[in-house]
TIMI-2910 file (N, C-alpha, C, CB; in pm, 1 decimal, decimal comma, always signed):
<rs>
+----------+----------+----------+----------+----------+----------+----------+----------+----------+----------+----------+----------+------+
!      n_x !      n_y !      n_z !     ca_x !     ca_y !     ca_z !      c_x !      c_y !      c_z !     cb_x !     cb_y !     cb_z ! resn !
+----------+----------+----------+----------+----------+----------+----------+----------+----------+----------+----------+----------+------+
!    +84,5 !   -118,6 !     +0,0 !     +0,0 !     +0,0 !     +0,0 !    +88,3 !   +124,1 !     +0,0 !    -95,7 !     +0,3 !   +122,1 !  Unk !
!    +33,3 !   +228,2 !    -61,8 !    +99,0 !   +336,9 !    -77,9 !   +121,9 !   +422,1 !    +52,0 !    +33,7 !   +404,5 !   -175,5 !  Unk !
!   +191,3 !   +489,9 !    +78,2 !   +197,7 !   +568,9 !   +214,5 !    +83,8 !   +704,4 !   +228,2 !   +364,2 !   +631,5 !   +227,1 !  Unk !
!    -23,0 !   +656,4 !   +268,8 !   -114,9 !   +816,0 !   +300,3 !    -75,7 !   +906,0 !   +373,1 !   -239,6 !   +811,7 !   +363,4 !  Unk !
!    +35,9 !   +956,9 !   +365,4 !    +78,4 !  +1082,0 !   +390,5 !     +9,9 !  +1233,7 !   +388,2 !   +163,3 !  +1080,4 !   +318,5 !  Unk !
!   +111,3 !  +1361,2 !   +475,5 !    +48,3 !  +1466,4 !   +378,7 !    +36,5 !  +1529,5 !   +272,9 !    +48,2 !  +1524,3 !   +396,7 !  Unk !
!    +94,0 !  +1428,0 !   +152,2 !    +99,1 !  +1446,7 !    +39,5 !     +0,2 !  +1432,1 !    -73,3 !   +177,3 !  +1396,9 !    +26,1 !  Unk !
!   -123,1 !  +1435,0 !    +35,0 !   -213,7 !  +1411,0 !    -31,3 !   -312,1 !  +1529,6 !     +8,5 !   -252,1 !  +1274,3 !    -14,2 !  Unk !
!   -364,4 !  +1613,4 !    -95,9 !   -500,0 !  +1735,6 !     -5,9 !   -616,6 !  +1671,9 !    +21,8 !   -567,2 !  +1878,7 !   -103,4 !  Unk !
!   -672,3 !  +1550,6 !     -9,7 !   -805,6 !  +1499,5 !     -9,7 !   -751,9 !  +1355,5 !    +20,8 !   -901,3 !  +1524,7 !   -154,1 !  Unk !
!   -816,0 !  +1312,8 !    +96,5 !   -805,6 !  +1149,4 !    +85,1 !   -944,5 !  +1060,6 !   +100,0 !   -704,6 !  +1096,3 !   +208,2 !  Unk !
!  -1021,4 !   +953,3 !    -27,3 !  -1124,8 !   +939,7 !    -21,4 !  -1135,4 !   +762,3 !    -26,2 !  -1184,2 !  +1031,2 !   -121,4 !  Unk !
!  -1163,9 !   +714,7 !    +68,6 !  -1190,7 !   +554,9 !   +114,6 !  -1314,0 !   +487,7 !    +45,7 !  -1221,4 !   +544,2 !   +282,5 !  Unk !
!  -1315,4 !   +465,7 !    -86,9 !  -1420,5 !   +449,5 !   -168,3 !  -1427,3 !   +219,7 !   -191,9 !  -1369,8 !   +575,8 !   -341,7 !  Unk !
!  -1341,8 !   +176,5 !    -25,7 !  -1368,9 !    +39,4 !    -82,7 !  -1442,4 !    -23,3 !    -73,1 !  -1316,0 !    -30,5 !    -71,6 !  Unk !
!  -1553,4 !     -7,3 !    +52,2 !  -1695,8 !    -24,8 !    +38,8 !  -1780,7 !    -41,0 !    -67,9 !  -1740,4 !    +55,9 !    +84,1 !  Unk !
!  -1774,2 !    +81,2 !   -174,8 !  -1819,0 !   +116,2 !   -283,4 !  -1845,2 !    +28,8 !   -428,6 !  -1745,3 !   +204,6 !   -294,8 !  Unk !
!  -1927,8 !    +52,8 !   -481,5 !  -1982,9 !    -54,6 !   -588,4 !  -2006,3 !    +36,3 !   -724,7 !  -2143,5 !   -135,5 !   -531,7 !  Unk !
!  -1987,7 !    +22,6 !   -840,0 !  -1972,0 !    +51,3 !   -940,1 !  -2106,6 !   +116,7 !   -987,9 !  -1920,6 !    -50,7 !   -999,6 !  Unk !
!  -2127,6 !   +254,8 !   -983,7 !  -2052,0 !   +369,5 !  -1034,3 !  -1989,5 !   +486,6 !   -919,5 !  -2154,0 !   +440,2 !  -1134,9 !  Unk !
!  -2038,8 !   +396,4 !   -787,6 !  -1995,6 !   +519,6 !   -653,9 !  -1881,7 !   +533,7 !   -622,7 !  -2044,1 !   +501,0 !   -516,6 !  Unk !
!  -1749,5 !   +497,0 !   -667,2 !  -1614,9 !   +530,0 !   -681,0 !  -1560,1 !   +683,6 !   -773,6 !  -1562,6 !   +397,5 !   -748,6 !  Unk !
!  -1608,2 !   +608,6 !   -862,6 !  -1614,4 !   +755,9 !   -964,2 !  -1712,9 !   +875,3 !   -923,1 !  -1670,8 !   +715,1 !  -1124,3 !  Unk !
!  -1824,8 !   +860,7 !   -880,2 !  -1933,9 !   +974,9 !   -842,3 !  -1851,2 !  +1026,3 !   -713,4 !  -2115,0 !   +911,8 !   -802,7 !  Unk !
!  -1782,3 !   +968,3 !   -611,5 !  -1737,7 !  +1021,7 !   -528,4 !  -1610,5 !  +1086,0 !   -598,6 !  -1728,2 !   +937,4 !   -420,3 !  Unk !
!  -1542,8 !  +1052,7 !   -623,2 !  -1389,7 !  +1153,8 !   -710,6 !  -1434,4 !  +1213,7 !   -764,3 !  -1277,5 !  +1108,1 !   -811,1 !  Unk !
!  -1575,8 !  +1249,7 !   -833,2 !  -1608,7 !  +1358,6 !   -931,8 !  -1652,3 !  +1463,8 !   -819,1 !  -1735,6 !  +1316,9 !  -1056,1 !  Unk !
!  -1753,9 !  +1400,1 !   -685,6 !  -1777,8 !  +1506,1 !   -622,5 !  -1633,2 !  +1567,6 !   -565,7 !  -1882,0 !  +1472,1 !   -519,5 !  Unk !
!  -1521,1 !  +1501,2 !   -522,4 !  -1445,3 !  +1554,1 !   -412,1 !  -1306,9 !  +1630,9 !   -516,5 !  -1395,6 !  +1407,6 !   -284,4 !  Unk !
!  -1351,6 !  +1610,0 !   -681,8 !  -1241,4 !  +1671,0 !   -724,0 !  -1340,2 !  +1800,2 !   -762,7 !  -1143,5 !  +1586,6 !   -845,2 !  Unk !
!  -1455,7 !  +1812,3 !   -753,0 !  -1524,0 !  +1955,2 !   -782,7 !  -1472,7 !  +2049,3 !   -648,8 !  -1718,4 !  +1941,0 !   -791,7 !  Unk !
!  -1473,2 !  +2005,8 !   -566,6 !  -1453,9 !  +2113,9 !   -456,4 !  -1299,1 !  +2160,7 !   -448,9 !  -1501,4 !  +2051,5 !   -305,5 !  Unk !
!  -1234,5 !  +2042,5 !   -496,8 !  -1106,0 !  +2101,5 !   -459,3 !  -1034,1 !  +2195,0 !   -578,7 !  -1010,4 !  +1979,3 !   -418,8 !  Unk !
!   -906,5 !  +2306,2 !   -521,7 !   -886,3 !  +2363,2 !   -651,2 !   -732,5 !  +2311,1 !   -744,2 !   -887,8 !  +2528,9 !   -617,2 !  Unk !
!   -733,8 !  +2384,5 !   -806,1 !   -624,5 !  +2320,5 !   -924,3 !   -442,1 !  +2346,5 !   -860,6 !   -655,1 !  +2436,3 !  -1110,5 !  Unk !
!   -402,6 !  +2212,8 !   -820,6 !   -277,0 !  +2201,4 !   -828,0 !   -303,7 !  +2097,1 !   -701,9 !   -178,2 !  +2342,5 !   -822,3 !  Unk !
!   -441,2 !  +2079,0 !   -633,0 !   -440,9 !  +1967,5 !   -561,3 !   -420,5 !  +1809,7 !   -565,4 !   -520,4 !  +1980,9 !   -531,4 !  Unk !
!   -404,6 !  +1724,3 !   -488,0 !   -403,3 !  +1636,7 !   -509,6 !   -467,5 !  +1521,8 !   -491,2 !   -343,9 !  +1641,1 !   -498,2 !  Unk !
!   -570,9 !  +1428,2 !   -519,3 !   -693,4 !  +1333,7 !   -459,7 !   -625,1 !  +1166,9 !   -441,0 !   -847,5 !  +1333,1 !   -592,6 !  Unk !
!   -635,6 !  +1125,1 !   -341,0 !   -602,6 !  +1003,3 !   -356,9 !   -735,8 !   +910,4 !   -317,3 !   -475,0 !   +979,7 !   -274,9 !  Unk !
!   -763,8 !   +811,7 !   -397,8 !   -892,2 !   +767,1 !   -390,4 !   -859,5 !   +577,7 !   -367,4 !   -984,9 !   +825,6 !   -549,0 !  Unk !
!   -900,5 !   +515,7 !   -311,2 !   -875,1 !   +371,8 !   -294,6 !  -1059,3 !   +342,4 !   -307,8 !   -775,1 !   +321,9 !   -119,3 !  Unk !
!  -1036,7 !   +225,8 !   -369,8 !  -1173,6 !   +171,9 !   -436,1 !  -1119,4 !    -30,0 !   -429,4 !  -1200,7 !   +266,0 !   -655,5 !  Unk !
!  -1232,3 !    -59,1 !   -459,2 !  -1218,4 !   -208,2 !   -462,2 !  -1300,2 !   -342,9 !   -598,5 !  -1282,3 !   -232,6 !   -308,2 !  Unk !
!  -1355,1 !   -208,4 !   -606,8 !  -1464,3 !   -238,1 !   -727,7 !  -1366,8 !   -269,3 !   -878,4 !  -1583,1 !    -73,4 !   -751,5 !  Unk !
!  -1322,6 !   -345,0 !   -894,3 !  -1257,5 !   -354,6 !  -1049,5 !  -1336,1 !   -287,5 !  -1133,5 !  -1243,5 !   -499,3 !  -1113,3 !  Unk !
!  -1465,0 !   -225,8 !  -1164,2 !  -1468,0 !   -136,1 !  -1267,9 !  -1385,6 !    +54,5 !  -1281,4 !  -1622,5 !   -138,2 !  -1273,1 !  Unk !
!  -1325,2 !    +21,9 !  -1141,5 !  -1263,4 !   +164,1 !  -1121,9 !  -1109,1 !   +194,2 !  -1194,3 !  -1248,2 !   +185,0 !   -954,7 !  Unk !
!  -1063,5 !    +74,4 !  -1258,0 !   -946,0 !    +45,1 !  -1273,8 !   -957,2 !   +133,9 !  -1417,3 !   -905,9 !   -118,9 !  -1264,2 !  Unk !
!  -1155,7 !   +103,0 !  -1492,4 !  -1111,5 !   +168,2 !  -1650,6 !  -1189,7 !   +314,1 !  -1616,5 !  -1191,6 !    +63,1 !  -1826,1 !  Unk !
!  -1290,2 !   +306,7 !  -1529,3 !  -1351,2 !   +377,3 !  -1462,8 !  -1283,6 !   +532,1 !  -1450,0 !  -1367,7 !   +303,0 !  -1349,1 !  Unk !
!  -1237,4 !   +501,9 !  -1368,5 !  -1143,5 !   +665,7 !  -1305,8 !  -1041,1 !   +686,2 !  -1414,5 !  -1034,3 !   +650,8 !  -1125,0 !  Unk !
!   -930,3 !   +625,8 !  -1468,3 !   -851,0 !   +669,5 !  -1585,7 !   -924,1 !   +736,3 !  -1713,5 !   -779,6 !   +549,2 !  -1632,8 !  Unk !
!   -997,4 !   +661,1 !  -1721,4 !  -1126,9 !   +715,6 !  -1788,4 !  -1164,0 !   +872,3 !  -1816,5 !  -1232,6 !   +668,6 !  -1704,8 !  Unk !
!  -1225,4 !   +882,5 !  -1682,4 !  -1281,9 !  +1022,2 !  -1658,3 !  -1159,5 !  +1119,4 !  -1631,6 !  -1388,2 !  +1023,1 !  -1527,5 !  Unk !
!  -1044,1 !  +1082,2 !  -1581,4 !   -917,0 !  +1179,8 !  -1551,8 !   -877,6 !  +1225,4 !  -1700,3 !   -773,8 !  +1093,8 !  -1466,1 !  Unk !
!   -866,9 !  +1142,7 !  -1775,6 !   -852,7 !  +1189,0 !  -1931,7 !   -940,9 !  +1253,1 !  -1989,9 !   -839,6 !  +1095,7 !  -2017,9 !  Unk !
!  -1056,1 !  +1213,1 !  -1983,1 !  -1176,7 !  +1283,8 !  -2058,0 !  -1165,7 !  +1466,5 !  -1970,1 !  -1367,1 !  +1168,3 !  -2015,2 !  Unk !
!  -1131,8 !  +1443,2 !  -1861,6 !  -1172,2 !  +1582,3 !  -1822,0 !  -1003,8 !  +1690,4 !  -1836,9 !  -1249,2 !  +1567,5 !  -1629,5 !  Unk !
!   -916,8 !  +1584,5 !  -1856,4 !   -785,5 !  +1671,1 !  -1879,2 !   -697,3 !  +1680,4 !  -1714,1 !   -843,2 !  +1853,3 !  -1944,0 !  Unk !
!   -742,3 !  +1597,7 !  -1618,5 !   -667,8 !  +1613,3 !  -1479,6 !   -519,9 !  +1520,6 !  -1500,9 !   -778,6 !  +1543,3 !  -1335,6 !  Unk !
!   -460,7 !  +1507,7 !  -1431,5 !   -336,4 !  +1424,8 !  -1384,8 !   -343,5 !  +1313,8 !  -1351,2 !   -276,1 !  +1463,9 !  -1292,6 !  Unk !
!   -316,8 !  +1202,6 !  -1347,1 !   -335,9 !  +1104,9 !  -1296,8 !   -201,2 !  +1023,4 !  -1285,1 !   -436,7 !  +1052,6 !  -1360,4 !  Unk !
!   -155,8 !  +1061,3 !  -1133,2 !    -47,8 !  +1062,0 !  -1120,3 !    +18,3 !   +906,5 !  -1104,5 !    -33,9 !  +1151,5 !  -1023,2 !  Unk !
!    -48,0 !   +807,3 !  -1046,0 !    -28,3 !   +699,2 !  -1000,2 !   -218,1 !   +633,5 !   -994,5 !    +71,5 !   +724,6 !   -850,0 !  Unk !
!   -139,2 !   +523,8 !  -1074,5 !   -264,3 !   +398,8 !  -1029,8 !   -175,3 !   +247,3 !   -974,7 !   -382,8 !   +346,3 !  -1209,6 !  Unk !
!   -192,2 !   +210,1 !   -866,9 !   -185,7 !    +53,8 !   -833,7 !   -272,5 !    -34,0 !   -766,1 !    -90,4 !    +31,8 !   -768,9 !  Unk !
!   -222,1 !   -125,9 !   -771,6 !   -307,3 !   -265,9 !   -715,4 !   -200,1 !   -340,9 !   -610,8 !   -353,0 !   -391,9 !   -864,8 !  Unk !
!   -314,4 !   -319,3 !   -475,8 !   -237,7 !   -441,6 !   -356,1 !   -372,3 !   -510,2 !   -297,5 !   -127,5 !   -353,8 !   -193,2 !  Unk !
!   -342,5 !   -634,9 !   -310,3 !   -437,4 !   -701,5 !   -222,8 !   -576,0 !   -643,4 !   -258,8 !   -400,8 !   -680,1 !    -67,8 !  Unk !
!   -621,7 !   -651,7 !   -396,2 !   -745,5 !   -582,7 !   -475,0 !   -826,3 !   -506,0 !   -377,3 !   -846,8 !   -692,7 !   -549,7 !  Unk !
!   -708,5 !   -366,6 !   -354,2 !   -766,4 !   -240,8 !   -342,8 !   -657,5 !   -144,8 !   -467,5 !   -760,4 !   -186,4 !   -156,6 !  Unk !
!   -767,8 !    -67,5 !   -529,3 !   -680,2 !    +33,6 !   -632,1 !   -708,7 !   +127,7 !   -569,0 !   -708,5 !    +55,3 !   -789,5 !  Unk !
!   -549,2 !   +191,6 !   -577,0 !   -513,2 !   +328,7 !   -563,4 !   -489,0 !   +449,1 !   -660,2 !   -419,0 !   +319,3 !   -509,3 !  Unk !
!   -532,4 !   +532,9 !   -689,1 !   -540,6 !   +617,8 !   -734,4 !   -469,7 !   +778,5 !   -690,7 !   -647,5 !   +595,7 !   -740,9 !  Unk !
!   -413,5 !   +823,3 !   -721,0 !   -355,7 !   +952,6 !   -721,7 !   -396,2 !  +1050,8 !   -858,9 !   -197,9 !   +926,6 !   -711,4 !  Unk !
!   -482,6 !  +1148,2 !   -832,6 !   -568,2 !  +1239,6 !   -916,1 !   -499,8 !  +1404,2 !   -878,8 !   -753,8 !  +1217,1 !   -865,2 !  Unk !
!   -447,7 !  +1457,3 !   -962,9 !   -408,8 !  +1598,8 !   -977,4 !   -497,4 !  +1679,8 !  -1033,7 !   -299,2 !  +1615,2 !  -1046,5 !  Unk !
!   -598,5 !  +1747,5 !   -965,0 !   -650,9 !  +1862,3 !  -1072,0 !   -621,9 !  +1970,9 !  -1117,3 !   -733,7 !  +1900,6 !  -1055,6 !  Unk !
!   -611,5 !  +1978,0 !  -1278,0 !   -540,6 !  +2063,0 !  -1346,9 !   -620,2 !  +2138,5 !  -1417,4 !   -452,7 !  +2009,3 !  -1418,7 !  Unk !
+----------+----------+----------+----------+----------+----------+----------+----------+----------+----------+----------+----------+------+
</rs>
């Protein structure tokens, strides 16, 4: 697992979560935040893997890091 540090401005625990509420939550928590922040999102749902890369491209953000431990994905989201 990645180190949740303070290197992160948002940190969002989405492994509960079931496919499409991974992404609806990063869309809400990257609207509030502003540009040069950073979102780290952990999900468990394998549709988040095409899911969130997905939408980080379509909207033009960063997407700094994606991995897999012990099927939780991590995500690191820059909004730009």
């Amino acid at each position: 697992m990645i180190n949740l540090s303070n290197e992160y401005d948002v940190i969002l625990d989405a492994r509960e979560d079931r496919c499409p509420m991974p992404l609806l939550k990063a869309k809400m928590a990257l609207s509030k935040m502003v540009i040069g922040e950073r979102l780290c999102i952990m999900a468990s749902d394998s549709g988040s893997l095409k899911d969130i890369p997905q939408y980080v491209s379509l909207v033009g953000f960063s997407l700094l890091l994606t991995c897999e431990d012990d099927d939780i994905y991590t995500f690191v989201i820059q909004k730009s």
